[in-house]
C-alpha positions in Angstrom: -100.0 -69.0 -59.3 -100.5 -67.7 -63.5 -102.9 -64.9 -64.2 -106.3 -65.8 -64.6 -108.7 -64.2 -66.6 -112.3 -63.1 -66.1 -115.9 -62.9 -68.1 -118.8 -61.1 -67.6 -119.9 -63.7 -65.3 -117.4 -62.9 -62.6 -117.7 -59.2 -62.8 -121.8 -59.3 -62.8 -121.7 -61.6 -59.9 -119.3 -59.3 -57.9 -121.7 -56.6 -58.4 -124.4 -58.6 -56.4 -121.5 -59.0 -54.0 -121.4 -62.9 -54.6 -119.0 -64.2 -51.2 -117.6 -66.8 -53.0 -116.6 -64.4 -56.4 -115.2 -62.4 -53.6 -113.3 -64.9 -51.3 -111.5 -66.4 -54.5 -110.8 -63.0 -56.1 -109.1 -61.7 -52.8 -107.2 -65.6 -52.7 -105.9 -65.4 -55.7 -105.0 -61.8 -55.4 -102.9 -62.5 -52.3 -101.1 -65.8 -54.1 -99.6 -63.2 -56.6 -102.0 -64.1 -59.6 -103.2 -60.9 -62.0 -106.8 -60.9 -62.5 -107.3 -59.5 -65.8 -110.9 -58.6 -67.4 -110.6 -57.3 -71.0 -112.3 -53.9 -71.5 -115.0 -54.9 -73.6 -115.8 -57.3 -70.9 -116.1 -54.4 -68.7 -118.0 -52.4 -71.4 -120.9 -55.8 -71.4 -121.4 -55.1 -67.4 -121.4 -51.5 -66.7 -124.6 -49.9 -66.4 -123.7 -47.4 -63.9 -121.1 -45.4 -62.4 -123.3 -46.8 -58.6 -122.3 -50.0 -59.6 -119.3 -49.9 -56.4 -118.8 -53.5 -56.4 -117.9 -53.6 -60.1 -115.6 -51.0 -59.6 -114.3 -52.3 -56.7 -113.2 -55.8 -58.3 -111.9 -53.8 -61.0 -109.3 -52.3 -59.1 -107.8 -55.7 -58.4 -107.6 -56.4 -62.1 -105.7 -55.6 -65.2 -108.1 -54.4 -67.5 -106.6 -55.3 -70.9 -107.7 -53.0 -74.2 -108.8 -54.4 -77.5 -106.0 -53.4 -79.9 -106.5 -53.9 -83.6 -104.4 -57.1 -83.4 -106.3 -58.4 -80.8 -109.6 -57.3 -82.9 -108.3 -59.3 -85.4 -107.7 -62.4 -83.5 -111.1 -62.3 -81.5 -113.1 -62.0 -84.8 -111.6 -64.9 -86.4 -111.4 -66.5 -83.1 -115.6 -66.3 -83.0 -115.9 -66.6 -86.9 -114.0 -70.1 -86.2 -116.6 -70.8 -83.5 -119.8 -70.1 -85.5 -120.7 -67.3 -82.4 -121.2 -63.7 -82.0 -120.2 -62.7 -78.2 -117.5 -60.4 -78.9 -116.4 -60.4 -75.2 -116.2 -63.7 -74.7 -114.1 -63.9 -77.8 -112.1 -61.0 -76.0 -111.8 -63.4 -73.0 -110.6 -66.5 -75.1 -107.9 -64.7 -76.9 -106.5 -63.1 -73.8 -106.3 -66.8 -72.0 -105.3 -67.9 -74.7 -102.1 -65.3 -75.0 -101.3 -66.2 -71.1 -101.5 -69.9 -70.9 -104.2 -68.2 -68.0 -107.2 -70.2 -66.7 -110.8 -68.7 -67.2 -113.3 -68.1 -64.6 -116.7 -67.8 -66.1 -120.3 -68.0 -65.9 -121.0 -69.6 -69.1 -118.9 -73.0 -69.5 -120.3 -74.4 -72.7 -119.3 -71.1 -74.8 -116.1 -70.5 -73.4 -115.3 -74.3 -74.2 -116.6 -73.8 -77.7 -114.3 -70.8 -78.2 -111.5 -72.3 -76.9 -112.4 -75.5 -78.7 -111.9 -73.1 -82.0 -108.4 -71.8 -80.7 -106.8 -75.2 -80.0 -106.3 -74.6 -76.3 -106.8 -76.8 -73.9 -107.1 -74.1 -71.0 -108.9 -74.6 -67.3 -112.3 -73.1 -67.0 -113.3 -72.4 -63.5 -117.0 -71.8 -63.2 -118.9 -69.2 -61.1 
């Protein structure tokens, strides 16, 4: 199974301890897939070091930094797109890097992003 990577969808609905977030993170943990959530994703969820669940899916993922290359790429990436959401720009240009499928909570601008990037990736929805 390829890596797969996460938006700010996922991670909020692991906080509310979503069962079916849960049941596919641990399944796709256990088929060998990385779950990776770029940083800045992480930085558009947490509110609060008591937010355990959060922190708790973390630990199963790679959280990936924002370099200065990768700044570059998101910002045209979004400028391309006519949006704004850094992280979900963050979350296109990571998939986009891995040939990785992206589980999200918000279909329509993920597919506009990846629209802009010329990649025909999966989106699995939350």
């Amino acid at each position: 199974m390829s890596d797969v990577v996460y938006d700010a969808g996922v991670l909020v609905a692991a906080e509310r301890n979503d069962r079916g977030v849960w049941l596919d993170h641990r399944a796709r943990l256990e088929l060998g897939s990385i779950a990776v959530a770029p940083a800045v994703v992480v930085a558009q969820v947490s509110r609060s070091p008591r937010q355990v669940q959060l922190r708790r899916l973390l630990q199963g993922c790679d959280v990936t930094h924002l370099t200065e290359d990768v700044a570059h790429r998101v910002g045209q990436l979004i400028g391309q797109a006519g949006t704004s959401d850094i992280a979900d720009g963050a979350v296109v240009a990571e998939a986009v890097s891995r040939s990785a499928p992206i589980v999200t909570g918000d279909r329509k601008h993920i597919a506009r992003l990846l629209e802009a990037a010329g990649a025909d990736l999966p989106i699995i929805d939350v």
